[in-house]
C-alpha positions in Angstrom: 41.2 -1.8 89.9 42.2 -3.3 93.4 38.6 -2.2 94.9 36.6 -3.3 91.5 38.4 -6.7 92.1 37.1 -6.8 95.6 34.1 -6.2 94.8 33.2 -8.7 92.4 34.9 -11.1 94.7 32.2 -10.4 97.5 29.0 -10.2 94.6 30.1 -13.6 93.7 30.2 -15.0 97.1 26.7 -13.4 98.0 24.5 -13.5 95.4 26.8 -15.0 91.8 28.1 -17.8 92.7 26.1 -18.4 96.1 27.2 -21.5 97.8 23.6 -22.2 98.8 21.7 -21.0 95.8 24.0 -21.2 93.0 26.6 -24.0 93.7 24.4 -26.0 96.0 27.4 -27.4 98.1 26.7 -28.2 101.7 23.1 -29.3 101.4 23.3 -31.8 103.9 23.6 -29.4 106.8 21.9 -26.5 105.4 18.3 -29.0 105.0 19.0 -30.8 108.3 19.8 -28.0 110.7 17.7 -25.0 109.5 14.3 -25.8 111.0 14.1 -22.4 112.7 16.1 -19.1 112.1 18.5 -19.4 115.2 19.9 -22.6 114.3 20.6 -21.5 110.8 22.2 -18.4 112.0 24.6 -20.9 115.0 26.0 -23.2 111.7 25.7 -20.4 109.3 28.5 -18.3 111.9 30.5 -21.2 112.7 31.0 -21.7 109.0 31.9 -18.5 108.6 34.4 -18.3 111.4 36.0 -21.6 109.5 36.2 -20.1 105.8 37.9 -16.5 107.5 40.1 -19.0 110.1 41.2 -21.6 107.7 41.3 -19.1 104.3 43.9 -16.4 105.9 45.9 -19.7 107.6 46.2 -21.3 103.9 46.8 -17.9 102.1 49.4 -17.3 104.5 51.6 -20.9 104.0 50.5 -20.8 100.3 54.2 -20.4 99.4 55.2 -23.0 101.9 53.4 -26.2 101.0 54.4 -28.4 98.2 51.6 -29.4 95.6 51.9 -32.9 96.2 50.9 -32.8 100.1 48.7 -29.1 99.7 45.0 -30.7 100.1 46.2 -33.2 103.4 47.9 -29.4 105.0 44.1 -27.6 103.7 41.8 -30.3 105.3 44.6 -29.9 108.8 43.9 -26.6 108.6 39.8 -27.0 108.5 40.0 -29.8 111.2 42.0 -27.9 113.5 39.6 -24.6 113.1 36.2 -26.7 113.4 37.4 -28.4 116.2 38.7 -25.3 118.5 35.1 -23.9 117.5 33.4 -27.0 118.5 34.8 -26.8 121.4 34.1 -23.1 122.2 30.5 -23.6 121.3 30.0 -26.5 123.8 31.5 -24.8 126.4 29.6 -21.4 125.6 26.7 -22.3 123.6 26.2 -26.0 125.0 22.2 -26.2 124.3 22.9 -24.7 120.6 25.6 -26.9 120.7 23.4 -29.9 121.8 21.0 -29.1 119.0 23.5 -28.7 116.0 25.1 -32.0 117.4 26.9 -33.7 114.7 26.6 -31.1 112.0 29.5 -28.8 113.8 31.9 -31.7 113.2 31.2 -32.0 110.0 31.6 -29.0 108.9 35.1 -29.9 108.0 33.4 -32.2 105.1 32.2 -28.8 103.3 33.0 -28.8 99.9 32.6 -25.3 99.8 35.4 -24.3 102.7 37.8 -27.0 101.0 36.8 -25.8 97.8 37.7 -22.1 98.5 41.1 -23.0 100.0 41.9 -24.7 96.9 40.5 -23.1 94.4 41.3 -19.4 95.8 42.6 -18.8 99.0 46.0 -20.8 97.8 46.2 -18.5 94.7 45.7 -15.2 96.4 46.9 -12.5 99.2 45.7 -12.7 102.7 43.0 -9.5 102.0 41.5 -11.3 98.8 41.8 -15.0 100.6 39.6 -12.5 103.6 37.3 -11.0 101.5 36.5 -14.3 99.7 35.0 -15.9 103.2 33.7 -13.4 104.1 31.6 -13.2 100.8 31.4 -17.1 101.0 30.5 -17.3 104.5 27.9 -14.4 104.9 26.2 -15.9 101.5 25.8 -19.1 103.2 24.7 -18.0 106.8 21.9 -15.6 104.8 20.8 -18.9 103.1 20.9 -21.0 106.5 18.9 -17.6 108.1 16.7 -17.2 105.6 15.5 -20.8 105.1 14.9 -21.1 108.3 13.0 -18.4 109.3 11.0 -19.5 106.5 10.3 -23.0 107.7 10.0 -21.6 111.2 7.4 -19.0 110.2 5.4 -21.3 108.6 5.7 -24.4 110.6 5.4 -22.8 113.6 4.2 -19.1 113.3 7.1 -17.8 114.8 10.6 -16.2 114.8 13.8 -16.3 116.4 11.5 -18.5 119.5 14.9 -20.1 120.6 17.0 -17.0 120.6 18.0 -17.2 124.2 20.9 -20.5 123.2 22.4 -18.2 121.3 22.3 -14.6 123.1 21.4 -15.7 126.6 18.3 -15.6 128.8 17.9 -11.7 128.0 17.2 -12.7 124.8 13.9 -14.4 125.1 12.2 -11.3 124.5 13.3 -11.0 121.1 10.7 -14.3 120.1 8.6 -12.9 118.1 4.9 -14.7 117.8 3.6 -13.6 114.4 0.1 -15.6 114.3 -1.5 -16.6 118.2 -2.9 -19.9 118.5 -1.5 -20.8 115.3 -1.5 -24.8 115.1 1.3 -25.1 113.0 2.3 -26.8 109.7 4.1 -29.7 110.4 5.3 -30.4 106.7 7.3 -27.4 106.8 9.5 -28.5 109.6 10.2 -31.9 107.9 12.7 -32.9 105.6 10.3 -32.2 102.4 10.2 -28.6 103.9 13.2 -27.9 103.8 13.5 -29.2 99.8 10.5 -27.1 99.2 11.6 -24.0 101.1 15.4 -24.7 99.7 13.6 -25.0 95.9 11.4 -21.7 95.9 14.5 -19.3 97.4 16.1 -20.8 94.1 13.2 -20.0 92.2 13.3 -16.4 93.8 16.8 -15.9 93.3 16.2 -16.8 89.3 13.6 -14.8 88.8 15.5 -11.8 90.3 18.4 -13.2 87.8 16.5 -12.5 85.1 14.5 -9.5 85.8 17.7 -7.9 86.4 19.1 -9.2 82.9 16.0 -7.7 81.4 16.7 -4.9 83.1 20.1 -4.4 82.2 19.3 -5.2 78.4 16.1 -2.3 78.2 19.1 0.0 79.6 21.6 -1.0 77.3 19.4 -0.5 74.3 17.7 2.8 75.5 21.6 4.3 76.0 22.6 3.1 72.5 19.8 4.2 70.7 20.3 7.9 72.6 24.2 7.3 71.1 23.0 7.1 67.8 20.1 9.8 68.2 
């Protein structure tokens, strides 16, 4: 039961109840920031690092805190975390850092990281409060990932071009130039890209939605119809 429980708790936080796709919280930095693949992946980890940090610290005092003061303690909690990562990343990633610029800090605004602490992380055992972020947090960066490779693909013909802020100067071999002398589409690295690009992986993920429902329905009828055979 404990494993079934576990595992629904990270389906919802990939694909269910997506924070990207599904609950379309933290749109502002997912559309600003993910105009190639390596800055999606730099916000989509630091977020992740924030849900696991600030979901074990509030599933651990969740006994401690009285209801009246509990959302002033979460949003410590969240500060605290963001900023020691802040300041990690502009010590050790200073040109990603540079790049992301404002959208690190405000990361404590997320309604998503608040909204987990809340709504689950204060309810549950430090392994479920784990699991949840890291179900929450991997959805999210595969969103932030996925987007923008999209927009960089398209906008500029290439992938992972600026992976050297994030892995070091070794790393510039892993830019991959998937059309030469491609000119580039300029729309898809502008704000209406990213709405477009954000609008057709929700139109992918709903289409998969319902194939799978189909799916499910042609299997349920075939194994009751062998029932009654």
């Amino acid at each position: 039961m404990a494993d079934n429980g576990l595992r629904k708790v990270l389906a919802d936080g990939l694909w269910h109840n997506n924070t990207g796709l599904v609950q379309l919280l933290g749109l502002c930095p997912l559309l600003a920031i993910t105009t190639n693949t390596i800055n999606g992946l730099g916000l989509g980890l630091a977020t992740l690092l924030t849900l696991l940090a600030s979901n074990a610290c509030v599933s651990l005092i969740r006994n401690l805190v009285r209801p009246e003061v509990r959302i002033p303690v979460y949003v410590l909690i969240i500060a605290s975390v963001v900023t020691a990562i802040e300041l990690s990343m502009n010590a050790w990633f200073h040109d990603l850092y540079l790049i992301l610029g404002i959208f690190i800090p405000l990361i404590v605004t997320n309604c998503a990281i608040i909204g987990r602490a809340e709504a689950f992380a204060s309810k549950n055992s430090l392994p479920r409060a784990l699991v949840d972020a890291l179900a929450i947090g991997l959805g999210f960066t595969a969103v932030l990932v996925t987007l923008g490779a999209l927009r960089e693909l398209i906008g500029s013909g290439t992938l992972f071009a600026q992976a050297h802020l994030m892995f070091g100067e070794a790393a510039r071999g892993l830019a991959i130039v998937v059309w030469e002398d491609y000119r580039g589409f300029l729309l898809a690295i502008l704000p209406p890209g990213a709405f477009i690009g954000l609008g057709l992986l929700i139109a992918g993920k709903n289409v998969i939605d319902t194939r799978m429902k189909q799916a499910a329905t042609v299997r349920a009828k075939a194994a009751q119809a062998a029932s009654t055979a």
